[in-house]
Structure formats: C-alpha cells, structure tokens
TIVO-2410 file (N, C-alpha, C; in nm, 3 decimals):
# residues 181
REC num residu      c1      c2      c3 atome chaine
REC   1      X   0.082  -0.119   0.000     N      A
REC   1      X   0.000   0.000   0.000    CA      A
REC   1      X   0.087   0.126   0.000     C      A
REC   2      X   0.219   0.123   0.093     N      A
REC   2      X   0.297   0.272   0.080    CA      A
REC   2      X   0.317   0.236  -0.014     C      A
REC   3      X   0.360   0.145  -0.100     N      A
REC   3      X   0.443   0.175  -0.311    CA      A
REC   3      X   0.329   0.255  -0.348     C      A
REC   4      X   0.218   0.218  -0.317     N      A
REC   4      X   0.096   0.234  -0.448    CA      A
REC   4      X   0.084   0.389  -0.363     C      A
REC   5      X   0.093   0.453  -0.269     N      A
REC   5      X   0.056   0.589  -0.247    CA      A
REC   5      X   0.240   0.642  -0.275     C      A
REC   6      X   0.311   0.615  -0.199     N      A
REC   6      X   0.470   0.681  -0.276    CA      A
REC   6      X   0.456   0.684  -0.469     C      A
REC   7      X   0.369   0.597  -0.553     N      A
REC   7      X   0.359   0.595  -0.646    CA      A
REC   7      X   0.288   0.723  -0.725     C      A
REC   8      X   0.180   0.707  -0.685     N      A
REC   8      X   0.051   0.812  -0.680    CA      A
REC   8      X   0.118   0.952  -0.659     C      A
REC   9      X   0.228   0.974  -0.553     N      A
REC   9      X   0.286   1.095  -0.497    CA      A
REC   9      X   0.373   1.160  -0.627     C      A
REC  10      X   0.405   1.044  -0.706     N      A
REC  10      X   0.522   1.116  -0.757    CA      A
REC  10      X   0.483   1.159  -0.875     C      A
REC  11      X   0.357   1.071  -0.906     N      A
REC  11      X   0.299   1.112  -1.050    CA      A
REC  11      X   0.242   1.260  -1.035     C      A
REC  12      X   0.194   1.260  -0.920     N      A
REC  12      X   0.128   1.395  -0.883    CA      A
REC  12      X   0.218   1.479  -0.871     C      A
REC  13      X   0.349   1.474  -0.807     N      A
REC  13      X   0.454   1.576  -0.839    CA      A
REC  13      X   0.496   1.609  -0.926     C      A
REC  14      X   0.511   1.465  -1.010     N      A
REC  14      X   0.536   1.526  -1.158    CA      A
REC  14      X   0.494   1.631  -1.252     C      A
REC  15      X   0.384   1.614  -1.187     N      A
REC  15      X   0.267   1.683  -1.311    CA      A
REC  15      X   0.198   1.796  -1.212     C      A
REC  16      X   0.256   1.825  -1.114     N      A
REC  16      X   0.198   1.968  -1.043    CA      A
REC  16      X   0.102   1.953  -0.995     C      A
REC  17      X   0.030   2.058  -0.873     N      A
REC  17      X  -0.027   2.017  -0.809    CA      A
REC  17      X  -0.134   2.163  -0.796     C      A
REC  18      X  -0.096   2.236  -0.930     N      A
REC  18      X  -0.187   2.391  -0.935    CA      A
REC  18      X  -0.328   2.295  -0.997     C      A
REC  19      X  -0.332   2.222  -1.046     N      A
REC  19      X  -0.453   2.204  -1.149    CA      A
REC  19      X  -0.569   2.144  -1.051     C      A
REC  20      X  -0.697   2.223  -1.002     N      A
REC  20      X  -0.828   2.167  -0.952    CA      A
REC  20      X  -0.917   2.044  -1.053     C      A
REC  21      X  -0.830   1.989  -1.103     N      A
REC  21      X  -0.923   1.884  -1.214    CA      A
REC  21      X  -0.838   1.773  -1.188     C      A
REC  22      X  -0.758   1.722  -1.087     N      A
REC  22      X  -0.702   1.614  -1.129    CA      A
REC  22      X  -0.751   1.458  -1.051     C      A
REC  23      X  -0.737   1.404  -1.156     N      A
REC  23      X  -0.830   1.264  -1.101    CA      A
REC  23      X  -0.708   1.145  -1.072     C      A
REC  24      X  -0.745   1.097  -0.969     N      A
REC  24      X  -0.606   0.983  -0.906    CA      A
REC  24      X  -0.719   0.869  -0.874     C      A
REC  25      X  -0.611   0.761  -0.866     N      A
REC  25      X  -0.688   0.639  -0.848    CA      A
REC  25      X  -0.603   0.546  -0.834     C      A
REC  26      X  -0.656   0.407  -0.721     N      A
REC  26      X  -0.510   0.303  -0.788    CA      A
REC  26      X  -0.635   0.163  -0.763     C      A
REC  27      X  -0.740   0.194  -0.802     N      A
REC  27      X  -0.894   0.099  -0.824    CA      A
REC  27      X  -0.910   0.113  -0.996     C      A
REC  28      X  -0.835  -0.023  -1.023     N      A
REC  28      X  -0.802  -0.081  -1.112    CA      A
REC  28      X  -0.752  -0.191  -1.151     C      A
REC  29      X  -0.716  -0.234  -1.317     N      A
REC  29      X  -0.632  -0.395  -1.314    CA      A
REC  29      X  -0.563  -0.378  -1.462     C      A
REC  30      X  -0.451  -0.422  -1.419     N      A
REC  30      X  -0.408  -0.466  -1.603    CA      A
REC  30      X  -0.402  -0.622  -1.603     C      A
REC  31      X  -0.425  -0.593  -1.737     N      A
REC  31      X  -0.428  -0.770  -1.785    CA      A
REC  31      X  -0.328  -0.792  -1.874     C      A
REC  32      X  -0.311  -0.903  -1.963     N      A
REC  32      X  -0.216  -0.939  -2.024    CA      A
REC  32      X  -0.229  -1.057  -2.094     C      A
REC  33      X  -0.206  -1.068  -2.208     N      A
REC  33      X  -0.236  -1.215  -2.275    CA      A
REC  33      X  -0.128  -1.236  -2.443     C      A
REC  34      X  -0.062  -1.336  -2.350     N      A
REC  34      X   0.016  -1.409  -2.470    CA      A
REC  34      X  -0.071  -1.504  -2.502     C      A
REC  35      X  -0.099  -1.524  -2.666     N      A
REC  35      X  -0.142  -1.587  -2.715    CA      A
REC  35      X  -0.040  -1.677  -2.843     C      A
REC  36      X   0.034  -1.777  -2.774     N      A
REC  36      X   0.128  -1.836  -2.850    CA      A
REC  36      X   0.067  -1.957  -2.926     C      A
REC  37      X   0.139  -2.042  -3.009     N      A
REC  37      X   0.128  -2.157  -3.083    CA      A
REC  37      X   0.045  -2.274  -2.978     C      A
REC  38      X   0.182  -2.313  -2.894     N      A
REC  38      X   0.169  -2.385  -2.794    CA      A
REC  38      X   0.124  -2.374  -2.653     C      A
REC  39      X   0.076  -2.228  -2.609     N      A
REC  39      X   0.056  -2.198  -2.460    CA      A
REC  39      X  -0.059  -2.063  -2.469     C      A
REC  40      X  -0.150  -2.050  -2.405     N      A
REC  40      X  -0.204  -1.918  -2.379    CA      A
REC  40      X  -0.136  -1.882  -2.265     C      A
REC  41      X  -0.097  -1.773  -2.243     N      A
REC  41      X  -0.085  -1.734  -2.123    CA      A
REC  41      X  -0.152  -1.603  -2.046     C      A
REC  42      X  -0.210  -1.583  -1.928     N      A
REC  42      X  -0.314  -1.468  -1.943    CA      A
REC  42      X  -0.242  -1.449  -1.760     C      A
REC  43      X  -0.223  -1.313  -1.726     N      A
REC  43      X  -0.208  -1.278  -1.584    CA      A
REC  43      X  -0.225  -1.156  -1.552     C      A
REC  44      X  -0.281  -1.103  -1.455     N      A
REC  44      X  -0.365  -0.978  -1.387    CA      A
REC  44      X  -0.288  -0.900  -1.306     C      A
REC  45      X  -0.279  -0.759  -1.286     N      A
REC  45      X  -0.228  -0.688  -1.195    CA      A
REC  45      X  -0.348  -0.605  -1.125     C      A
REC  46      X  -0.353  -0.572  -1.005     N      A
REC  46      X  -0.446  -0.491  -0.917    CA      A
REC  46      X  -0.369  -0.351  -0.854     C      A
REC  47      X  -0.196  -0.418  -0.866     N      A
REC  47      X  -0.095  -0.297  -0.783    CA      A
REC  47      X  -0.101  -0.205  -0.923     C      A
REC  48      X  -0.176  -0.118  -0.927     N      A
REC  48      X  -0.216  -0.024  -1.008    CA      A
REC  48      X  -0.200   0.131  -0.969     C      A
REC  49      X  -0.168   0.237  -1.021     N      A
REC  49      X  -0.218   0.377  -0.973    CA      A
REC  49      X  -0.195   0.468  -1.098     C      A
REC  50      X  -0.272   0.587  -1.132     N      A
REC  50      X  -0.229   0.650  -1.196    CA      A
REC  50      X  -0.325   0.787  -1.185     C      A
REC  51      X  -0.345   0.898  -1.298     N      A
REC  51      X  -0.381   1.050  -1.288    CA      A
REC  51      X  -0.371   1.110  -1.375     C      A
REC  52      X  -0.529   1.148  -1.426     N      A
REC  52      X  -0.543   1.244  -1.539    CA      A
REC  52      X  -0.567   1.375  -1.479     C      A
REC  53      X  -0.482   1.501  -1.524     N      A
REC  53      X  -0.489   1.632  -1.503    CA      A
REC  53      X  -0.548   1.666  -1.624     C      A
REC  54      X  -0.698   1.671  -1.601     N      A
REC  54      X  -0.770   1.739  -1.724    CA      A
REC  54      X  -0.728   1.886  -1.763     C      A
REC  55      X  -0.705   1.990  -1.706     N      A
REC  55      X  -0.654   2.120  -1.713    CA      A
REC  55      X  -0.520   2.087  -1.841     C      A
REC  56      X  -0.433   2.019  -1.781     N      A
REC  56      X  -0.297   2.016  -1.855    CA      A
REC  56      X  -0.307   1.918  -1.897     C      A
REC  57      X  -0.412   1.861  -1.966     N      A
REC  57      X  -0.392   1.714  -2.083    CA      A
REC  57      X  -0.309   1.623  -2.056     C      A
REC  58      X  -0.276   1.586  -1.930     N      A
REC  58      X  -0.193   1.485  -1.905    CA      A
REC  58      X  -0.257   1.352  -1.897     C      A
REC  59      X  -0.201   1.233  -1.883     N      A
REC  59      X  -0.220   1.099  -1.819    CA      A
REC  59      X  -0.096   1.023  -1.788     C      A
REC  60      X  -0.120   0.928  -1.698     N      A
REC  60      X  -0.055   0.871  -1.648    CA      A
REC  60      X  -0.048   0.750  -1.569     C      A
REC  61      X   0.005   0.629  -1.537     N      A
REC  61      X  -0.040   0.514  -1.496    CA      A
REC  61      X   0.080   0.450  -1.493     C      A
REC  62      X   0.118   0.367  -1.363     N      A
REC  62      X   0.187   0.238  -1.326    CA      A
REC  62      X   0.180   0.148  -1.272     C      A
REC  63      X   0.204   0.052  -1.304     N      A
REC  63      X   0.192  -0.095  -1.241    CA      A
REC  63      X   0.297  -0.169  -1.195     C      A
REC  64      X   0.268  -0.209  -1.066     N      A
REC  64      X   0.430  -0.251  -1.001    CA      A
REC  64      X   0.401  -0.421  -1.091     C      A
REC  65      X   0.525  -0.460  -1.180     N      A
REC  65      X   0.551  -0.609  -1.201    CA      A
REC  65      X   0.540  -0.727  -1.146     C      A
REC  66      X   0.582  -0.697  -0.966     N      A
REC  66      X   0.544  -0.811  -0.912    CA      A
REC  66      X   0.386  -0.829  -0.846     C      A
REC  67      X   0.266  -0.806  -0.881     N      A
REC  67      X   0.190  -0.749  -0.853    CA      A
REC  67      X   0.084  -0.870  -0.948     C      A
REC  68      X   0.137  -0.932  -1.081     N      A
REC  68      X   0.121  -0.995  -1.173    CA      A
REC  68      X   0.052  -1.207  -1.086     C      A
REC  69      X  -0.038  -1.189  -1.131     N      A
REC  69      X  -0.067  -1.332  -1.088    CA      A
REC  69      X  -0.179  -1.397  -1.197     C      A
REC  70      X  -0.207  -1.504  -1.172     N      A
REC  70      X  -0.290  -1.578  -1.274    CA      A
REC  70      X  -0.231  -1.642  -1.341     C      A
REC  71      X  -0.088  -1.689  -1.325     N      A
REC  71      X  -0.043  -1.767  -1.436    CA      A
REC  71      X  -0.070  -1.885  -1.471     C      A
REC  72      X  -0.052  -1.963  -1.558     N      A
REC  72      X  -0.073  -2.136  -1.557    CA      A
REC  72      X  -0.039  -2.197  -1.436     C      A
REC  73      X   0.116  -2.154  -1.413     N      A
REC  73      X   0.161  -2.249  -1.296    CA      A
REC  73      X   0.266  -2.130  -1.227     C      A
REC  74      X   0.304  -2.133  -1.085     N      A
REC  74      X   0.390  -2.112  -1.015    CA      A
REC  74      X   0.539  -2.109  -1.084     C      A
REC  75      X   0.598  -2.173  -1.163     N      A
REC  75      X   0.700  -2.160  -1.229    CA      A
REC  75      X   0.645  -2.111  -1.352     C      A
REC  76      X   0.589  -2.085  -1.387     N      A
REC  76      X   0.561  -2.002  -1.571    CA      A
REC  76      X   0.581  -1.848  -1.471     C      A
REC  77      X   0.525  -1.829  -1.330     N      A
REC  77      X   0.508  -1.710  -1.305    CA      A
REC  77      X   0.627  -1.666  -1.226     C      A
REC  78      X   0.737  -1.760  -1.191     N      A
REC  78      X   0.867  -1.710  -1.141    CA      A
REC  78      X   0.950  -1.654  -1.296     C      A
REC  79      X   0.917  -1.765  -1.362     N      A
REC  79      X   0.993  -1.719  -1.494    CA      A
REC  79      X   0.948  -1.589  -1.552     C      A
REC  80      X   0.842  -1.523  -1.552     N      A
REC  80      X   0.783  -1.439  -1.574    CA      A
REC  80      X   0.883  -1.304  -1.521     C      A
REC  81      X   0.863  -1.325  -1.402     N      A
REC  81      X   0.948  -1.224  -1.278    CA      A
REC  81      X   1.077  -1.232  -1.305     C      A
REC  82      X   1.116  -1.315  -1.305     N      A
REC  82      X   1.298  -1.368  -1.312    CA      A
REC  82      X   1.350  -1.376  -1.466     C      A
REC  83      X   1.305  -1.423  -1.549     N      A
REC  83      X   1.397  -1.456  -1.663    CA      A
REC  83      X   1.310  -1.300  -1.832     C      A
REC  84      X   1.163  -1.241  -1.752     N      A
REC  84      X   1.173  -1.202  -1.902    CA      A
REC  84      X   1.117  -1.051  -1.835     C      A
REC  85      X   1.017  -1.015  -1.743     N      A
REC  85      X   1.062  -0.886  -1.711    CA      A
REC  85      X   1.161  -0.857  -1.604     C      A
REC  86      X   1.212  -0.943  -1.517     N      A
REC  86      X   1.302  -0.906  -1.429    CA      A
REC  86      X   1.254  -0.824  -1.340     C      A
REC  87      X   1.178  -0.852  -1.265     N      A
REC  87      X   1.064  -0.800  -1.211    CA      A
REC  87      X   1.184  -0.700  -1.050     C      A
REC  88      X   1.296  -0.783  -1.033     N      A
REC  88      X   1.374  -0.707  -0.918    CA      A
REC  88      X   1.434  -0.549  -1.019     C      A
REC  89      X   1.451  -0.625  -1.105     N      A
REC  89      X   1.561  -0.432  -1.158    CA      A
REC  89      X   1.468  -0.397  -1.195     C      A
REC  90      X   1.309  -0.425  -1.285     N      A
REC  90      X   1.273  -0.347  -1.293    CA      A
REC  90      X   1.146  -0.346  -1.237     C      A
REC  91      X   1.128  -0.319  -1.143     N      A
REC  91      X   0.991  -0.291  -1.066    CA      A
REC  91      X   0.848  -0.221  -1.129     C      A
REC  92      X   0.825  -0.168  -1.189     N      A
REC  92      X   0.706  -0.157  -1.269    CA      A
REC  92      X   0.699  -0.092  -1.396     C      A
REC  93      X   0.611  -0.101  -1.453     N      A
REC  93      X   0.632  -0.053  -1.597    CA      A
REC  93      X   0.523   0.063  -1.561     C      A
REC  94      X   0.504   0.180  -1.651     N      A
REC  94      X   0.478   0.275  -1.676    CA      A
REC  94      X   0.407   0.356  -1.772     C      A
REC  95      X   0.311   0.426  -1.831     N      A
REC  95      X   0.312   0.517  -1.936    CA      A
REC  95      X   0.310   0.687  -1.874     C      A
REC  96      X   0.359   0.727  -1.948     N      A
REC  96      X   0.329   0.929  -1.894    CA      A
REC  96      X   0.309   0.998  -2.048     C      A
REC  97      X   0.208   1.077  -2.023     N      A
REC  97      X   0.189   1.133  -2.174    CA      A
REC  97      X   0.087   1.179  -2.148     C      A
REC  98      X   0.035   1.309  -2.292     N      A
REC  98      X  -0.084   1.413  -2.263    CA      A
REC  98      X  -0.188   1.313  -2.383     C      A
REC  99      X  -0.273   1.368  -2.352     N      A
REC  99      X  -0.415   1.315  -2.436    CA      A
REC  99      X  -0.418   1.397  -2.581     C      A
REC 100      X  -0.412   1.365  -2.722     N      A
REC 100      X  -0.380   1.452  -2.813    CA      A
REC 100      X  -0.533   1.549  -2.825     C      A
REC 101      X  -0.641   1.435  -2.791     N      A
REC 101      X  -0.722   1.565  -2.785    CA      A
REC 101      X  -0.760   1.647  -2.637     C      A
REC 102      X  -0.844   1.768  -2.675     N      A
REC 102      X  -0.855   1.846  -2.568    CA      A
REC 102      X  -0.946   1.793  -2.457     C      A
REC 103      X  -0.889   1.715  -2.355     N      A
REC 103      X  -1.023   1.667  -2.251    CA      A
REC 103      X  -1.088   1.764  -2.177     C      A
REC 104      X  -1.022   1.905  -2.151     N      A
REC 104      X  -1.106   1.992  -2.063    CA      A
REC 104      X  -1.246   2.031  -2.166     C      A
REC 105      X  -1.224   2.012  -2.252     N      A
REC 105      X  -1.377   2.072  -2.390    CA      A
REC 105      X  -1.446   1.981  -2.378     C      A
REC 106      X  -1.445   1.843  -2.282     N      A
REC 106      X  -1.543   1.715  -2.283    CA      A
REC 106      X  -1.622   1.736  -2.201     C      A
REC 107      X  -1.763   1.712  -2.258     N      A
REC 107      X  -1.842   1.704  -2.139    CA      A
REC 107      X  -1.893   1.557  -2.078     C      A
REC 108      X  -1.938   1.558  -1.972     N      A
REC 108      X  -1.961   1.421  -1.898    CA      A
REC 108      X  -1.984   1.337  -2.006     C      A
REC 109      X  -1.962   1.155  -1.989     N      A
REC 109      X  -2.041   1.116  -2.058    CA      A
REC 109      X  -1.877   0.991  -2.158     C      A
REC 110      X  -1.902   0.952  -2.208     N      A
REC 110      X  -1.841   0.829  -2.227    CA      A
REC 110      X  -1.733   0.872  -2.379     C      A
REC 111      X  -1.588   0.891  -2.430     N      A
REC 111      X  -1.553   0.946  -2.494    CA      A
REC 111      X  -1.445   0.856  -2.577     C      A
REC 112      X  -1.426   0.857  -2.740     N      A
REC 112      X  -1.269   0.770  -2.753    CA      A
REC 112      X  -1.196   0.889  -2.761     C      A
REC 113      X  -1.062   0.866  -2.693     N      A
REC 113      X  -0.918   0.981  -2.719    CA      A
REC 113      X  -0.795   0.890  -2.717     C      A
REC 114      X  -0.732   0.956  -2.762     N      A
REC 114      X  -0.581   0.923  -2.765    CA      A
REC 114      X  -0.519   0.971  -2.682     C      A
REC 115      X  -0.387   0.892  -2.642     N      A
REC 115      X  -0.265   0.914  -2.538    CA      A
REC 115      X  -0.135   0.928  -2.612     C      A
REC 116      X  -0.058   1.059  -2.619     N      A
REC 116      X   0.084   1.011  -2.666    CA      A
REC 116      X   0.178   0.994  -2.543     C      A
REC 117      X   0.268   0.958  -2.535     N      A
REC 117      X   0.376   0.917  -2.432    CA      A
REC 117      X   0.478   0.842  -2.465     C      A
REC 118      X   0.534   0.762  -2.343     N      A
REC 118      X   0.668   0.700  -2.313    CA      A
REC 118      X   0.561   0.535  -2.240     C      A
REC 119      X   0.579   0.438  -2.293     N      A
REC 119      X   0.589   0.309  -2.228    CA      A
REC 119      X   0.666   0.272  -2.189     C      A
REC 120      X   0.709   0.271  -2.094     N      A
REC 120      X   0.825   0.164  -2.014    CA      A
REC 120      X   0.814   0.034  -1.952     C      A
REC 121      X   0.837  -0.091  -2.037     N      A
REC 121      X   0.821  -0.210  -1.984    CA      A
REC 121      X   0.963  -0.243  -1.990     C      A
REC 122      X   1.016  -0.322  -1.893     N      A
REC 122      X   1.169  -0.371  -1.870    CA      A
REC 122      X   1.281  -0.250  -1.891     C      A
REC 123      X   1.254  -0.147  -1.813     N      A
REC 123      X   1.337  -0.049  -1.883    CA      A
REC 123      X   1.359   0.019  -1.953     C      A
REC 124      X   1.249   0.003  -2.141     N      A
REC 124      X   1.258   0.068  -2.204    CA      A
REC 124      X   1.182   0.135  -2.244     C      A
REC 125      X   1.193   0.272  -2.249     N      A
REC 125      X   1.023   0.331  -2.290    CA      A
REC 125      X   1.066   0.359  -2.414     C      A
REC 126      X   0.957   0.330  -2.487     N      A
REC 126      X   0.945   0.385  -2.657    CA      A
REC 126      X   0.784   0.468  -2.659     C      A
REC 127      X   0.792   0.544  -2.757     N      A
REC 127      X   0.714   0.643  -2.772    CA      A
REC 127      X   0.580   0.562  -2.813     C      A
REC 128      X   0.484   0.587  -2.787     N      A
REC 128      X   0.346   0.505  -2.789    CA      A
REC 128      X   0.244   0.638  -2.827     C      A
REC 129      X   0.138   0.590  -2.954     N      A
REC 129      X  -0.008   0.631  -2.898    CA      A
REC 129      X  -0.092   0.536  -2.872     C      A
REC 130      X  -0.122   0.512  -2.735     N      A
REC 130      X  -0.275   0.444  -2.747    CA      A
REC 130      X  -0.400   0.514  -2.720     C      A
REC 131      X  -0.471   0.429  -2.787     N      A
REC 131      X  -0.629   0.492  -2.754    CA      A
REC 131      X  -0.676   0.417  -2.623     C      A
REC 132      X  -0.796   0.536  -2.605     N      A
REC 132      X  -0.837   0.505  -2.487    CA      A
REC 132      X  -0.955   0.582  -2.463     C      A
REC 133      X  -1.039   0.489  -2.351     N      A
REC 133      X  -1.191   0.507  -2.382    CA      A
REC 133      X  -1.209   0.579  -2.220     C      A
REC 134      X  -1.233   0.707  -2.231     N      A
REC 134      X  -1.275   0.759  -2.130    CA      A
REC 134      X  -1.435   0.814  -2.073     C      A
REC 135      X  -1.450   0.744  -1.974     N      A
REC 135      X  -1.611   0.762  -1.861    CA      A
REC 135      X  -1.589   0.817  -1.789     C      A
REC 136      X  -1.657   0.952  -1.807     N      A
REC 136      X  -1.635   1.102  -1.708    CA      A
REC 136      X  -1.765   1.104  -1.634     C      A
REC 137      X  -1.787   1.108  -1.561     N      A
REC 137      X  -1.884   1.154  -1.434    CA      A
REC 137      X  -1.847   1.183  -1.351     C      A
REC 138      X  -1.820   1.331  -1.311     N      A
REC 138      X  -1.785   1.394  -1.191    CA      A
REC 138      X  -1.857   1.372  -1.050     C      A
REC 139      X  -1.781   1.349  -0.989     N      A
REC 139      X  -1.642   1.352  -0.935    CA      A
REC 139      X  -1.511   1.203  -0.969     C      A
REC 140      X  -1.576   1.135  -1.076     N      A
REC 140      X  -1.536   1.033  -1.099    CA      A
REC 140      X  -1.503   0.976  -1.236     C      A
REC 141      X  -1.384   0.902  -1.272     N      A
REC 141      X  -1.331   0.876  -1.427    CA      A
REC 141      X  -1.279   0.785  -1.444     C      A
REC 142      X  -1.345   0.710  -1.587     N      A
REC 142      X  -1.269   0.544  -1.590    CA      A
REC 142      X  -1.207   0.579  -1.720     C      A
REC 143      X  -1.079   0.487  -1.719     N      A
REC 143      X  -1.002   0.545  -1.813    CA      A
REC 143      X  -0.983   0.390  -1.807     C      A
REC 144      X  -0.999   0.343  -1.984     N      A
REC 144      X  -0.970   0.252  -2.002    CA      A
REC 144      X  -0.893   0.187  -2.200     C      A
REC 145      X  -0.789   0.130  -2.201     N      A
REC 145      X  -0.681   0.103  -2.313    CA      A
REC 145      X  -0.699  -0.005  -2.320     C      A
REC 146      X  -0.647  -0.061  -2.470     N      A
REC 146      X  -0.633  -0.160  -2.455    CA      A
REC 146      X  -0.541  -0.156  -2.609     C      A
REC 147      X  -0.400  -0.263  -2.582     N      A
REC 147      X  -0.305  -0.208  -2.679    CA      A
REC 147      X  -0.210  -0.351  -2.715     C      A
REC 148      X  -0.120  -0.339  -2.818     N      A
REC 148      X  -0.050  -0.427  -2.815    CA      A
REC 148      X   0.114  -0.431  -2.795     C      A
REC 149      X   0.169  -0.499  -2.718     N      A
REC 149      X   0.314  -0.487  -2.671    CA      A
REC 149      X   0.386  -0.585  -2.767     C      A
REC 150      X   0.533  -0.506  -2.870     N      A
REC 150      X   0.599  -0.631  -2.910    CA      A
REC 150      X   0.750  -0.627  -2.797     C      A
REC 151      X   0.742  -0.754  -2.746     N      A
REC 151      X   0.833  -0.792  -2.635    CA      A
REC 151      X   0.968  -0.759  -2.669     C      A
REC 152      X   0.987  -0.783  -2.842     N      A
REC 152      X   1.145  -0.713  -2.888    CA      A
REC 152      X   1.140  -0.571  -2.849     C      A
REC 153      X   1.041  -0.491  -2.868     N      A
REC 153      X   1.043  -0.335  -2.873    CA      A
REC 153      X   1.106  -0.309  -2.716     C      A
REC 154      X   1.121  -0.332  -2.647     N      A
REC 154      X   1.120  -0.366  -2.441    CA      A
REC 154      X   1.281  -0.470  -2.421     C      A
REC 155      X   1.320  -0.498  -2.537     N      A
REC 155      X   1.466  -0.596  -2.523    CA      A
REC 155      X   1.408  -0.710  -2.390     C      A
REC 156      X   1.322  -0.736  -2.414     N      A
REC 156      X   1.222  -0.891  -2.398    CA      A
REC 156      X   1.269  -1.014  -2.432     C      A
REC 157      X   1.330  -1.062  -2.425     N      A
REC 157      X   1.412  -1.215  -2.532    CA      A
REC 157      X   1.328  -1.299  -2.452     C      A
REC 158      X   1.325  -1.405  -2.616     N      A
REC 158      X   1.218  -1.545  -2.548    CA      A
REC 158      X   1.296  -1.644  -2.596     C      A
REC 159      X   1.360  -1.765  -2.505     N      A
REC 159      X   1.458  -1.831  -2.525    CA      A
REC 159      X   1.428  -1.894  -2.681     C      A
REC 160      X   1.463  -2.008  -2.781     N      A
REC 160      X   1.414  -2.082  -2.869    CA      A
REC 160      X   1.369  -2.126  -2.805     C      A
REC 161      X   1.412  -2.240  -2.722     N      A
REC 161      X   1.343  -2.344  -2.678    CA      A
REC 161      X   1.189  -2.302  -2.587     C      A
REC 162      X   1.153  -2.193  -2.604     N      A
REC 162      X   1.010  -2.164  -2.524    CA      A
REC 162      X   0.976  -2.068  -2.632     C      A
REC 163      X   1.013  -2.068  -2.776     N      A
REC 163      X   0.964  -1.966  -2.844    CA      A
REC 163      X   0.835  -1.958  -2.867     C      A
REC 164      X   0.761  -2.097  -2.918     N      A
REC 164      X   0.627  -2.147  -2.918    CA      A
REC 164      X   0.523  -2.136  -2.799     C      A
REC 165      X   0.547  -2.110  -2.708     N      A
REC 165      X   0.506  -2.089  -2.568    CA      A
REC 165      X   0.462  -1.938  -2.531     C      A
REC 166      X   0.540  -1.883  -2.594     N      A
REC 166      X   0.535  -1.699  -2.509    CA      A
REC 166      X   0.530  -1.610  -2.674     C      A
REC 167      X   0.426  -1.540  -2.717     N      A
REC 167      X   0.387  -1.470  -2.839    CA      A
REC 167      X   0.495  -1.360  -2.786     C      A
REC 168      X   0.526  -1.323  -2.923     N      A
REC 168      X   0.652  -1.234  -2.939    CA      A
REC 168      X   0.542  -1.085  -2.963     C      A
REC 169      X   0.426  -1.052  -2.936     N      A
REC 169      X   0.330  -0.955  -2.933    CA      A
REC 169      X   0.228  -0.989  -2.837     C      A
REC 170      X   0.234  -0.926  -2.721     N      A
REC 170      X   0.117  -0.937  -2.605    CA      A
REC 170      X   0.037  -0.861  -2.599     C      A
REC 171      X  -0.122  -0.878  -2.563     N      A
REC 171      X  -0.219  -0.781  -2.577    CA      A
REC 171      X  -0.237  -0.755  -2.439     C      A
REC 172      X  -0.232  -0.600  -2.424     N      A
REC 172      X  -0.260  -0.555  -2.268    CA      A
REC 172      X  -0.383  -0.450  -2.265     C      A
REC 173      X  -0.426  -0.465  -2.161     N      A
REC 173      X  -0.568  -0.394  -2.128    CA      A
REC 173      X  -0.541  -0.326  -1.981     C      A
REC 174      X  -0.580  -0.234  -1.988     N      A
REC 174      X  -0.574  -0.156  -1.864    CA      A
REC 174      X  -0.716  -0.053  -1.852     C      A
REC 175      X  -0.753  -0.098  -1.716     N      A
REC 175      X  -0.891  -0.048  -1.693    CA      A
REC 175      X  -0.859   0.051  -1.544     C      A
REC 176      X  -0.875   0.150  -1.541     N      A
REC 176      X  -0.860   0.256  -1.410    CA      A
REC 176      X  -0.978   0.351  -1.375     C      A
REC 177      X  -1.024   0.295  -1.224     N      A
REC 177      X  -1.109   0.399  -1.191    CA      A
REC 177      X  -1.056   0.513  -1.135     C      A
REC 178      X  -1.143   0.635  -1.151     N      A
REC 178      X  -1.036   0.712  -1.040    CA      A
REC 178      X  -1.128   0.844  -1.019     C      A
REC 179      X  -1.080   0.889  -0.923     N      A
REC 179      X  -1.180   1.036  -0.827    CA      A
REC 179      X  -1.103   1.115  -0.850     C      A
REC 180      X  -1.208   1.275  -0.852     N      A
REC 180      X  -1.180   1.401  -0.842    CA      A
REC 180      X  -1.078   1.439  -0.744     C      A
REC 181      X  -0.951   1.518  -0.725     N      A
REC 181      X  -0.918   1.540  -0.601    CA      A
REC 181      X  -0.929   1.683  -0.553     C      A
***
C-alpha cells in the first residue's frame, strides 16, 4: 500500500499540483495475454495507480511487475518475474503522456481519445499512442486502453526453446477507476 501511495505521490509531483481537475486512483487492473502456438498465457495486476490532469492534458499510470498473478503455474510465473521482465531491476512498468485531444472541452459522458507518451516495460520506454476510452462523471473517471506490446520493442528475449510458448506480441488492457481530487 505505501508503493501504491509513494507511487501516486510522484505522478502527482510530476505533473503539479496547481490544477483543480485532477483525477487519481489506484482501483483498477491490467491484464495481459500471450497468445502463442503452444501456450495461452493470461495474468492480472491490481498494484495499479495513476492521474489524469484534465486542465494540462496529461495521463498517467503504473503498475508494479510483481503485482502480476494468474499464471498457468507457479514456475511459468517465477519465470515471468525472473527470466523475461526481471521484475527485481525493474519494478514496474509505466506510461506518462498528454491526451492529443482536448479533454477539458469534454463534457460528462463516455468518450474515444488518444494518449501520446513514453511506455516503459523492462526499462525501455518507446514512444506510444494508445487509444483510450474515457467515462467522465464527476467527481469520478474510468479510463480505459487496450493495446499491443511487441516484447522485442522492451529488449524482452524469449529463449528458442520456449519460443512457441510466449507470443513475441502481447495484448494488454488496462482499466482505471479514479476520483476528483
């Protein structure tokens, strides 16, 4: 619980703390699904937090790595941690980026927009737009993506011998509720 509020703190520092519109939250989940030859693999995160500053078009969202469960088995999910995100060096992955369109001109009510930013999974952020479906009802906002990760883009390696097992493109979904502050 202190990661997920030290988390929350910093995004909010980041991004200032003049703006009366900003919405925080860490009531949420990402998902995840390799869909390989030989293996589905599908696992959930809840250690979630992130914050849209409607004023300054921002967004933002992280998920601590070890946080990840649902796997097939107990060893698919150490390997997970240990051999392909490295879940000790790198402790959570990330996006930060403004919304290309204008969200303060939205009125209540259910919206598609875009996100540009930085993804950081295993260390590497590369420049991303995803879309994303935003539910505004004040005092309250669900912000929800859903996108695809290629594991090379992140320096991700999937041994040969488990190449058939783990899709070299994972589909991630991220759903975030979050309040007025």
């Amino acid at each position: 619980m202190k990661a997920i509020i030290l988390s929350v703190g910093i995004l909010v520092l980041a991004y200032g703390l003049s703006s009366p519109t900003i919405y925080k939250g860490s009531e949420g989940e990402v998902r995840f699904v390799s869909d390989a030859p030989l293996e589905l693999i599908q696992a959930r995160s809840n250690d979630l937090s992130g914050l849209v500053d409607v004023e300054k078009n921002r967004f933002a969202f992280l998920v601590k790595t070890r946080g990840f469960e649902g796997f097939n088995s107990p060893l698919q999910q150490e390997h997970f941690h240990e051999n392909y995100l490295e879940s000790d060096r790198f402790p959570s992955a990330s996006f930060t980026g403004s919304f290309i369109e204008d969200i303060s001109e939205l009125s209540a009510g259910k919206h598609e927009v875009r996100a540009k930013g930085r993804l950081k999974i295993h260390g590497q952020a590369l420049e991303r737009i995803i879309k994303c479906q935003l539910r505004w009802a004040p005092p309250r906002m669900q912000v929800e993506s859903s996108f695809t990760v290629l594991l090379a883009d992140h320096q991700i390696t999937i041994p040969q011998v488990v190449n058939q097992k783990i899709a070299e493109e994972v589909q991630v979904r991220v759903a975030l509720e979050m309040a007025q502050q």
